[in-house]
MARBA-3410 file (N, C-alpha, C, O; in Angstrom, 1 decimal):
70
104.1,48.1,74.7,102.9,48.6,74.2,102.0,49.0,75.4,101.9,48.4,76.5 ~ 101.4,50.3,75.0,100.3,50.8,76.4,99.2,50.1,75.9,98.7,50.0,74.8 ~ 98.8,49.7,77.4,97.0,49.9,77.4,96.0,50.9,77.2,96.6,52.0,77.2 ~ 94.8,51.0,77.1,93.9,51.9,77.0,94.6,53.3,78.1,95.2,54.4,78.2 ~ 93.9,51.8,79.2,94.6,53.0,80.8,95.6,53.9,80.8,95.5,55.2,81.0
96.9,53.2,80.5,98.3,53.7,80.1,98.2,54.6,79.5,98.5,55.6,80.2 ~ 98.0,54.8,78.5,97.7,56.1,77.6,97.3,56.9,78.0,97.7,57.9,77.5 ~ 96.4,57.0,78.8,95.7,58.1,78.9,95.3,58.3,80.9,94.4,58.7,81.6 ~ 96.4,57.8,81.1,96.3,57.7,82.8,95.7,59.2,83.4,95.2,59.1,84.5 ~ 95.8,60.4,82.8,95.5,61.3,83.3,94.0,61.9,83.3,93.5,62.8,84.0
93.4,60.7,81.8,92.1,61.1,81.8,91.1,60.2,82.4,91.4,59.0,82.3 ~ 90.0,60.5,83.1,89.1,60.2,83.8,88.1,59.8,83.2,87.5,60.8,83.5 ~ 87.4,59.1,82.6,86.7,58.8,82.0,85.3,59.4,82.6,85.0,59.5,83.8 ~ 84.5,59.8,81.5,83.2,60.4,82.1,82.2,59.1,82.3,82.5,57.9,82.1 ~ 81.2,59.6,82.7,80.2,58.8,83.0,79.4,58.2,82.0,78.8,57.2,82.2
79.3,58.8,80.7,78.9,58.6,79.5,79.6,57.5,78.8,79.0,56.5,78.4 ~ 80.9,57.8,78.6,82.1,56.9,78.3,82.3,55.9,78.9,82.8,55.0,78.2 ~ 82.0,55.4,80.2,81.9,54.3,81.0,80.5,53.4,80.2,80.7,52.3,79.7 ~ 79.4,54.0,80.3,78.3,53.8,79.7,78.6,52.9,78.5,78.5,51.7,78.4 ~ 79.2,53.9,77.6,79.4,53.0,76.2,80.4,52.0,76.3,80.8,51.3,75.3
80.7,52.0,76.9,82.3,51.1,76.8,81.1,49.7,77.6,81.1,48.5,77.2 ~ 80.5,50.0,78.2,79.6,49.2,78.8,79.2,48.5,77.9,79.6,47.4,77.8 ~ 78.3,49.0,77.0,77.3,48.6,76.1,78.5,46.9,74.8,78.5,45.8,74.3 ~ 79.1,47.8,74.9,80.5,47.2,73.9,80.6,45.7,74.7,80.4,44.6,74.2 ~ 80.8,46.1,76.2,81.3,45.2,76.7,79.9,44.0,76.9,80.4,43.0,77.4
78.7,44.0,76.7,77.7,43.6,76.8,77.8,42.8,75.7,77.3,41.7,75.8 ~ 78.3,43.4,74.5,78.3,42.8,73.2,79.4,41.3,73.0,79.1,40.2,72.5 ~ 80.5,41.8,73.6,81.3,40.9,73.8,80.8,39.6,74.6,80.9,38.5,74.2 ~ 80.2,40.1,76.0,79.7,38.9,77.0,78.8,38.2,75.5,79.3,37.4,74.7 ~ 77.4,38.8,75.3,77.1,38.1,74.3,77.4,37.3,73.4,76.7,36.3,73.3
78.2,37.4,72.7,79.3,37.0,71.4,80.4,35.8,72.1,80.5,34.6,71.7 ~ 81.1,36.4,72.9,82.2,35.0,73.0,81.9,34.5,74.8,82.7,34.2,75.6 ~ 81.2,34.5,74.9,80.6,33.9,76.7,80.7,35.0,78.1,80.6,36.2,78.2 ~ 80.9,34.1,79.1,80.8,33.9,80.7,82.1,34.9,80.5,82.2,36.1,80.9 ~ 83.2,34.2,79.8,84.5,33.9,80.4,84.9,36.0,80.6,85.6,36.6,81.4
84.1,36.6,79.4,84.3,38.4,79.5,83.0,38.9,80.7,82.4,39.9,80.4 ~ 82.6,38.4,81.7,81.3,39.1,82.5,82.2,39.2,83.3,81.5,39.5,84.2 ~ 83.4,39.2,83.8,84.2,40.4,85.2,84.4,41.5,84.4,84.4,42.6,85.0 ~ 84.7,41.6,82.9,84.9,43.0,82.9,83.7,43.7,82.9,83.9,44.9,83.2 ~ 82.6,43.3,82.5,81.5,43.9,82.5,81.0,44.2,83.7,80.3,45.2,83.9
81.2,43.1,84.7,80.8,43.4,86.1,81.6,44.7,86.7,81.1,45.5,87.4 ~ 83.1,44.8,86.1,83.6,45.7,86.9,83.7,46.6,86.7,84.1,47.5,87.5 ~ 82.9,47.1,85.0,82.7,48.6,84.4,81.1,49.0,85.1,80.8,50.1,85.5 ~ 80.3,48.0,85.1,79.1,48.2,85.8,79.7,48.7,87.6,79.4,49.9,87.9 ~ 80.2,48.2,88.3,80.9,48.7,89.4,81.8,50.6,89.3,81.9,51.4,90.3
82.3,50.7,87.9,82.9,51.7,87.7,81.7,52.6,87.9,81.5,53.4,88.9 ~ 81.1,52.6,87.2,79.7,53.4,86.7,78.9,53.9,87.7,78.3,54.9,87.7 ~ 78.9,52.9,88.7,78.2,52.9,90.1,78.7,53.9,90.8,77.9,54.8,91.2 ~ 80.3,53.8,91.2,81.2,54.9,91.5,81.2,55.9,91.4,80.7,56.7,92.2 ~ 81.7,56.2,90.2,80.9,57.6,89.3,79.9,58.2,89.6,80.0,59.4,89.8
78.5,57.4,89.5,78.0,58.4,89.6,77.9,58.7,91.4,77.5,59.7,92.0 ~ 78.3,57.9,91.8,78.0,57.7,93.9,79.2,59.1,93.6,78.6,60.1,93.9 ~ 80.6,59.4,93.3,80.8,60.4,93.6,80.2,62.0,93.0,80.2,63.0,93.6 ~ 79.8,61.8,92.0,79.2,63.4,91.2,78.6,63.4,91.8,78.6,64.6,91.9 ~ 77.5,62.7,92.8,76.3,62.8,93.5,77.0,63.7,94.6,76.5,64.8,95.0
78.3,63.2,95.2,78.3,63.3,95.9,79.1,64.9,96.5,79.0,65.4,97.6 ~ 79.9,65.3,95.0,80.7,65.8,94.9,79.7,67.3,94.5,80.2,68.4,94.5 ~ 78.3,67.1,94.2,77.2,68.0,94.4,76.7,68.3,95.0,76.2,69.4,94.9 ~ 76.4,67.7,96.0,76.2,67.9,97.6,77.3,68.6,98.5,76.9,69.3,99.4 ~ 78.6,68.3,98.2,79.4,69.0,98.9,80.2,70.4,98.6,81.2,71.0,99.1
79.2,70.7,97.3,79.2,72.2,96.6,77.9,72.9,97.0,78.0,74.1,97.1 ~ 76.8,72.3,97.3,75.6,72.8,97.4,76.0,73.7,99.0,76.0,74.8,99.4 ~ 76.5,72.4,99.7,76.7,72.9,101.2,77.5,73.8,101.7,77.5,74.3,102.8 ~ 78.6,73.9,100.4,79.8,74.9,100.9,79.2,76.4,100.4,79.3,77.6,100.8 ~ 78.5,75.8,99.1,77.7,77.6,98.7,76.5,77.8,100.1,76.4,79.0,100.4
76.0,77.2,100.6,75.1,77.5,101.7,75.7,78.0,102.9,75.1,78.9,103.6 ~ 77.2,77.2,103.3,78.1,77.6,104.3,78.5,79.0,103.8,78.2,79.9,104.6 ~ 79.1,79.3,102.8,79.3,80.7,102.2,78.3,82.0,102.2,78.7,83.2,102.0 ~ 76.7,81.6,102.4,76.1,82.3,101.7,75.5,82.7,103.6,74.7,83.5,104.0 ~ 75.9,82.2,104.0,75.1,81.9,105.7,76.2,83.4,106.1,76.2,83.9,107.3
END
């Protein structure tokens, strides 16, 4: 049997989808304890990623259009 991951290894999850999957996962910490807060810690960590690269991956388009335009 696959995992979520497994299935779909090729897709990237957006930043939106990390979000919700978050919120879910919040639900859960609520509901059955402590023992689910790493996965929530670790999608909050995903999320962090994410956006640290689009940030970052925007900046390094802004500068190559400026390197181009120079």
């Amino acid at each position: 049997m696959k995992t979520i991951c497994q299935a779909s290894d090729s897709h990237q999850p957006s930043i939106q989808e990390l979000e919700n999957t978050l919120k879910i996962a919040a639900k859960v910490v609520a509901m059955y304890g402590e023992v689910y807060l790493t996965g929530f810690l670790r999608l909050q960590k995903e999320i962090e990623v994410a956006k640290e690269a689009h940030e970052a991956r925007s900046v390094a388009i802004a500068l190559a259009r400026e390197i181009a335009g120079a």
